[in-house]
PyMOL CGO cylinders between C-alpha atoms (Angstrom):
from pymol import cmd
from pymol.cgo import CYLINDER

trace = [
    CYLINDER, 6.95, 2.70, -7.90, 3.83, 0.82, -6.37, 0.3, 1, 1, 1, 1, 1, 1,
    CYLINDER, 3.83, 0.82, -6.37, 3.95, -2.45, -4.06, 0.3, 1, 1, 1, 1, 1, 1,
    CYLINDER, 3.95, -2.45, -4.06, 1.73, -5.41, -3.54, 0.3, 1, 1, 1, 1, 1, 1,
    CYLINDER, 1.73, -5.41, -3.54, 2.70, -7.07, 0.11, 0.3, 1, 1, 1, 1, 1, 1,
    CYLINDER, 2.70, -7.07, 0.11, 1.30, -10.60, 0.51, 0.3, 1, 1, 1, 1, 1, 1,
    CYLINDER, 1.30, -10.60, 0.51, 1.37, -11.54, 4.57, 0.3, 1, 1, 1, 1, 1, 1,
    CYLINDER, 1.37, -11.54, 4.57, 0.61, -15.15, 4.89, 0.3, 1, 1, 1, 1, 1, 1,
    CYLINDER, 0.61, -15.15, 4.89, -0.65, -17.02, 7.66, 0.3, 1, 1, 1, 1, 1, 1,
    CYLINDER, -0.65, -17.02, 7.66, 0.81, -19.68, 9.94, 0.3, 1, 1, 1, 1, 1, 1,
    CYLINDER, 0.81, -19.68, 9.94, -0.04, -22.63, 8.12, 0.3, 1, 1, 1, 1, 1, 1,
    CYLINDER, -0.04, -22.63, 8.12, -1.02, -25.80, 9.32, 0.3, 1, 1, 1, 1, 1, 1,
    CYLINDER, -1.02, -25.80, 9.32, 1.25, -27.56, 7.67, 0.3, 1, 1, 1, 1, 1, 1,
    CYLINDER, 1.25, -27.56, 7.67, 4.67, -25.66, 6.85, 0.3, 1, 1, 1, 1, 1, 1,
    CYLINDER, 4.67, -25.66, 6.85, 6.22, -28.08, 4.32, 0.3, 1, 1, 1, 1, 1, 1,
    CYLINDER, 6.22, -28.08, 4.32, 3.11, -28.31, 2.36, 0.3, 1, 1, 1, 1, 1, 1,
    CYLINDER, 3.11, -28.31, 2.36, 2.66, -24.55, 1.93, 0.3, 1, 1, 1, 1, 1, 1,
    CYLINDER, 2.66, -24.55, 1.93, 6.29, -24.23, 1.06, 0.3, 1, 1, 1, 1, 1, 1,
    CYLINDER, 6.29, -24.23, 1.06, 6.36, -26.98, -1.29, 0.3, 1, 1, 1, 1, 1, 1,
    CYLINDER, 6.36, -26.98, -1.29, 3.33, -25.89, -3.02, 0.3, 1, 1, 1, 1, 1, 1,
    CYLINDER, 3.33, -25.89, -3.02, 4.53, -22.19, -2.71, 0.3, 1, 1, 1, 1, 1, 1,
    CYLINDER, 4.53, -22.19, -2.71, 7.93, -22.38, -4.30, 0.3, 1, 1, 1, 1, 1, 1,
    CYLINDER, 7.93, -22.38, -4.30, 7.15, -25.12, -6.98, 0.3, 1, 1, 1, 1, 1, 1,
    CYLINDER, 7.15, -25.12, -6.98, 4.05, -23.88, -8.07, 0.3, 1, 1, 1, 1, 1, 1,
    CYLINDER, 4.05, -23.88, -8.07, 2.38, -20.30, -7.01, 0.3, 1, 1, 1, 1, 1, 1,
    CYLINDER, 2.38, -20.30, -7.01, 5.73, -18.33, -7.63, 0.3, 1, 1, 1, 1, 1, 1,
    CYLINDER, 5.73, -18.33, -7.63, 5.78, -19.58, -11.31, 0.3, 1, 1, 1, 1, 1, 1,
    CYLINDER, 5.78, -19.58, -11.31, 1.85, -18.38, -11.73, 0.3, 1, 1, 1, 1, 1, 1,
    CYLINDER, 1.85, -18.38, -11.73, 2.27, -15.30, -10.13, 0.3, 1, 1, 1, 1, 1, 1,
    CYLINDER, 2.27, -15.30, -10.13, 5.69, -14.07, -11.87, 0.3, 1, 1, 1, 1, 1, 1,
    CYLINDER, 5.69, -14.07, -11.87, 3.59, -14.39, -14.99, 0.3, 1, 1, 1, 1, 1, 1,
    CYLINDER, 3.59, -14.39, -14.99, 1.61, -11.09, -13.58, 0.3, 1, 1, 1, 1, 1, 1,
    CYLINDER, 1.61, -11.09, -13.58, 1.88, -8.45, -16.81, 0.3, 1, 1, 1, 1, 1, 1,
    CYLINDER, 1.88, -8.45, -16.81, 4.20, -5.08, -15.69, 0.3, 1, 1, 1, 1, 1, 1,
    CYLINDER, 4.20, -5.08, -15.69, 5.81, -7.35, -12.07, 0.3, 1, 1, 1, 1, 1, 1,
    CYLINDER, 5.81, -7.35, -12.07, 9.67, -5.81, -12.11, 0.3, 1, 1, 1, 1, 1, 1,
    CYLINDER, 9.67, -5.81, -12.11, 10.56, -8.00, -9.39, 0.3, 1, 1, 1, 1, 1, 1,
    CYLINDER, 10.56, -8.00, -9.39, 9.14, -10.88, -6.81, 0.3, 1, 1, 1, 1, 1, 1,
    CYLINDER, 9.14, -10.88, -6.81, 11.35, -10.29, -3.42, 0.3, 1, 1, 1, 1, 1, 1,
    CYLINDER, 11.35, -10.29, -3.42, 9.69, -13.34, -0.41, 0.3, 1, 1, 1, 1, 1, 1,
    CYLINDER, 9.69, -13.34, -0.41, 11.57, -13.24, 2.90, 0.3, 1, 1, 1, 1, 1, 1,
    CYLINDER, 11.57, -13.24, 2.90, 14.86, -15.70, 3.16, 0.3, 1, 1, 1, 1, 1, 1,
    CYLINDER, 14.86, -15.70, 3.16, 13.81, -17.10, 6.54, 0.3, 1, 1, 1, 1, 1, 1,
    CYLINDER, 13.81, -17.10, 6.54, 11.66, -16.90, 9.79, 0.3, 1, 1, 1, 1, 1, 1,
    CYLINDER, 11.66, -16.90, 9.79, 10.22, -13.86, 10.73, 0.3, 1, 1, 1, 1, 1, 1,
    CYLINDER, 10.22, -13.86, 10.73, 11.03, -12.05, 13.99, 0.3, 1, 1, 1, 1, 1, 1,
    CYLINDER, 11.03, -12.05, 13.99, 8.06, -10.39, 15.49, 0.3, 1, 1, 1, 1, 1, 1,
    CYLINDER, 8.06, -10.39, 15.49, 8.99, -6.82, 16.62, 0.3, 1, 1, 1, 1, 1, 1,
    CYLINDER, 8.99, -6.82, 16.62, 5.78, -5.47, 18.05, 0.3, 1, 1, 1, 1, 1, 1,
    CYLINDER, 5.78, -5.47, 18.05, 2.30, -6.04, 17.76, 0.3, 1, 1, 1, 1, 1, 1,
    CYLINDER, 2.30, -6.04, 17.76, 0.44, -9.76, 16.90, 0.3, 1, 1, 1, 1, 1, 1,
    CYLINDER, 0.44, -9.76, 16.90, 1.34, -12.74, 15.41, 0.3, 1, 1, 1, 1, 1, 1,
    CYLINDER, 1.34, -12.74, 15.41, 4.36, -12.71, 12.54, 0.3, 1, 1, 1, 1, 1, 1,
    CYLINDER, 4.36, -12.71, 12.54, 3.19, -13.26, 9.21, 0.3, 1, 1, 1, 1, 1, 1,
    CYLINDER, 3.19, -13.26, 9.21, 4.77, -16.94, 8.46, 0.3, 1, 1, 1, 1, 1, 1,
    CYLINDER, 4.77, -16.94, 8.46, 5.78, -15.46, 4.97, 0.3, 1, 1, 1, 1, 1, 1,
    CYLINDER, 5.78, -15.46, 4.97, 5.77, -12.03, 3.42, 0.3, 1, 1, 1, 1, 1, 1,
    CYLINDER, 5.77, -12.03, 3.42, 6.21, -11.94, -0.48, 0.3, 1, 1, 1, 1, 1, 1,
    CYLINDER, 6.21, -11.94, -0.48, 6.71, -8.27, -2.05, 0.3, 1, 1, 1, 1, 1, 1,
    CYLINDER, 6.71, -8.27, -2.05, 5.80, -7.63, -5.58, 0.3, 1, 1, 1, 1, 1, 1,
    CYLINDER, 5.80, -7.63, -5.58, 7.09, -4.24, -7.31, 0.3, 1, 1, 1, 1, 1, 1,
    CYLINDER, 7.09, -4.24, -7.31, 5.37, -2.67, -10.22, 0.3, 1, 1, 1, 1, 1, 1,
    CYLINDER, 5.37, -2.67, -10.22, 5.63, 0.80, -11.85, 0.3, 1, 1, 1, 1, 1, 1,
    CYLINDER, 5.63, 0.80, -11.85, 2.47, 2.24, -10.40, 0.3, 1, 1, 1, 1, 1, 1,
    CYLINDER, 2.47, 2.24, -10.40, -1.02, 1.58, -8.85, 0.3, 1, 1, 1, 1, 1, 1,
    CYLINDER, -1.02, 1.58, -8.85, -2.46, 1.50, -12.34, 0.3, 1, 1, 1, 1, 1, 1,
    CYLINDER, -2.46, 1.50, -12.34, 0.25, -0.88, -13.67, 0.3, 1, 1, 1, 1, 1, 1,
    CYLINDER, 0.25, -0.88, -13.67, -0.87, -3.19, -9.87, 0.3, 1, 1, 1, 1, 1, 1,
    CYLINDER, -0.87, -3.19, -9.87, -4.81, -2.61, -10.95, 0.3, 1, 1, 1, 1, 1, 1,
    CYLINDER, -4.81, -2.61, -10.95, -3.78, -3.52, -14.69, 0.3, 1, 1, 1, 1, 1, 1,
    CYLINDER, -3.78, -3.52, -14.69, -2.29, -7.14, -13.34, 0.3, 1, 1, 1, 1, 1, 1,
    CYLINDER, -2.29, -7.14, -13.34, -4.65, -7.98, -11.13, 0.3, 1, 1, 1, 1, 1, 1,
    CYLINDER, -4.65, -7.98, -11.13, -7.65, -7.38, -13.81, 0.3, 1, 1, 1, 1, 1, 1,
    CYLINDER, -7.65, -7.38, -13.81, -5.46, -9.51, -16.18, 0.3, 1, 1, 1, 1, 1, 1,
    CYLINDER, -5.46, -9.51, -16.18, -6.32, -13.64, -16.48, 0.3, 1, 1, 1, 1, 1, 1,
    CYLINDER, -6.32, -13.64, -16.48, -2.77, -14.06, -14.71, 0.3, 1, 1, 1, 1, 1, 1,
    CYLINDER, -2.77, -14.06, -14.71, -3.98, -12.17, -11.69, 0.3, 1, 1, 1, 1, 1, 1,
    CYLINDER, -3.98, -12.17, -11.69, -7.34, -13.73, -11.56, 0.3, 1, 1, 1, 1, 1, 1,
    CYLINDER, -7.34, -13.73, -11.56, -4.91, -17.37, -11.55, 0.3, 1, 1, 1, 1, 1, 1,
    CYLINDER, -4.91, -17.37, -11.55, -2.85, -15.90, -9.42, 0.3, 1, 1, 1, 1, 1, 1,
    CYLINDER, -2.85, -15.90, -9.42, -5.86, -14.63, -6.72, 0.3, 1, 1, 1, 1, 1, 1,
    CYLINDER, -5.86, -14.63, -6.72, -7.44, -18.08, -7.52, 0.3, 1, 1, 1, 1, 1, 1,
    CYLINDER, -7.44, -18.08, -7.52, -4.56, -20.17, -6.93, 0.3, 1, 1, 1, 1, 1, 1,
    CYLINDER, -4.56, -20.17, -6.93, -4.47, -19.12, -3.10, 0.3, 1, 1, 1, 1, 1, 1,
    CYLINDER, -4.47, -19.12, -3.10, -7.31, -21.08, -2.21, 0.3, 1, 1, 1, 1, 1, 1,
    CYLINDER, -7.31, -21.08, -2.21, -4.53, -24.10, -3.06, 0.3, 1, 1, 1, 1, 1, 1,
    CYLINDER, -4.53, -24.10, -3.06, -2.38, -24.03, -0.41, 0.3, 1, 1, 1, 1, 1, 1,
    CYLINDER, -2.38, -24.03, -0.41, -3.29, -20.86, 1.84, 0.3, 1, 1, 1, 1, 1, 1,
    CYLINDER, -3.29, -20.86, 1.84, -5.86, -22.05, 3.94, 0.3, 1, 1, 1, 1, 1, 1,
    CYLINDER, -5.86, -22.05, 3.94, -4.74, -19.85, 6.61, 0.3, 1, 1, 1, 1, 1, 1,
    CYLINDER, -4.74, -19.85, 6.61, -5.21, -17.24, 4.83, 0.3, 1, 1, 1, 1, 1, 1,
    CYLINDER, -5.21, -17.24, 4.83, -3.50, -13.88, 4.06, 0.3, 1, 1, 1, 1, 1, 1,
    CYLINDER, -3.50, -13.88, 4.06, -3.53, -10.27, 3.84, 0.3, 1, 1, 1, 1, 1, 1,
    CYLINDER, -3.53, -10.27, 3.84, -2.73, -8.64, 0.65, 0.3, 1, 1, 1, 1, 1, 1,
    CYLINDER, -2.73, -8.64, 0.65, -1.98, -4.95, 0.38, 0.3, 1, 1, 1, 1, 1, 1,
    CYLINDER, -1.98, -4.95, 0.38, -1.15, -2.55, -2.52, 0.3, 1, 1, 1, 1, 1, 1,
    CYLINDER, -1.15, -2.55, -2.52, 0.62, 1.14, -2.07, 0.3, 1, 1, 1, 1, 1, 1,
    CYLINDER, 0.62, 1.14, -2.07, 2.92, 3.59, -3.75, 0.3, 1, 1, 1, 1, 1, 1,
    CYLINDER, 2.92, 3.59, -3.75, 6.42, 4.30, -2.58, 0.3, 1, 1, 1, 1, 1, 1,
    CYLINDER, 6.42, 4.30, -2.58, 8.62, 6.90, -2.19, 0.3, 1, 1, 1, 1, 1, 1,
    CYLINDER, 8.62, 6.90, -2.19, 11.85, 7.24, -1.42, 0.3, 1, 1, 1, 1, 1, 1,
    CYLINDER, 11.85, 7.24, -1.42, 12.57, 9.43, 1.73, 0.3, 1, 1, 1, 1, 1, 1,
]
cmd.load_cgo(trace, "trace")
């Protein structure tokens, strides 16, 4: 199995990143070809260690790396990587990685 984690940025304005989020970007982004599941966290984040908390973490599970590199080369990933620029202004970090259970 391979992961993409999405760590977004304290926006500036919570209920318009959520609103935007949930109504719109989920709905492009669950259209990404080989996604088995779309997991976001439930509630606030509590910082453990280190910086700032992401303000919302959204993990996306595919087969592999090649199936992650396969979406995001697809039109639905570039819509998906394009659609950011909508409502993330904050930005985020995106990473990709294989998993393994231990």
């Amino acid at each position: 199995m391979a992961q993409v984690l999405v760590l977004y940025n304290q926006p500036s304005d919570p209920a318009a990143f959520d609103k935007y989020y949930f109504d719109t970007h989920i709905h492009i982004a669950k259209r990404l070809p080989g996604l088995r599941s779309y997991k976001v966290n439930s509630g606030g984040l509590t910082k453990i260690a280190g910086g700032e908390a992401p303000y919302l973490v959204a993990e996306l599970e595919f087969d592999s790396m090649a199936a992650i590199q396969s979406a995001l080369m697809s039109s639905e990933g570039q819509a998906t990587a394009g659609d950011l620029a909508n409502f993330s202004q904050a930005g985020a970090t995106v990473l990709a990685f294989e998993t393994r259970s231990l």
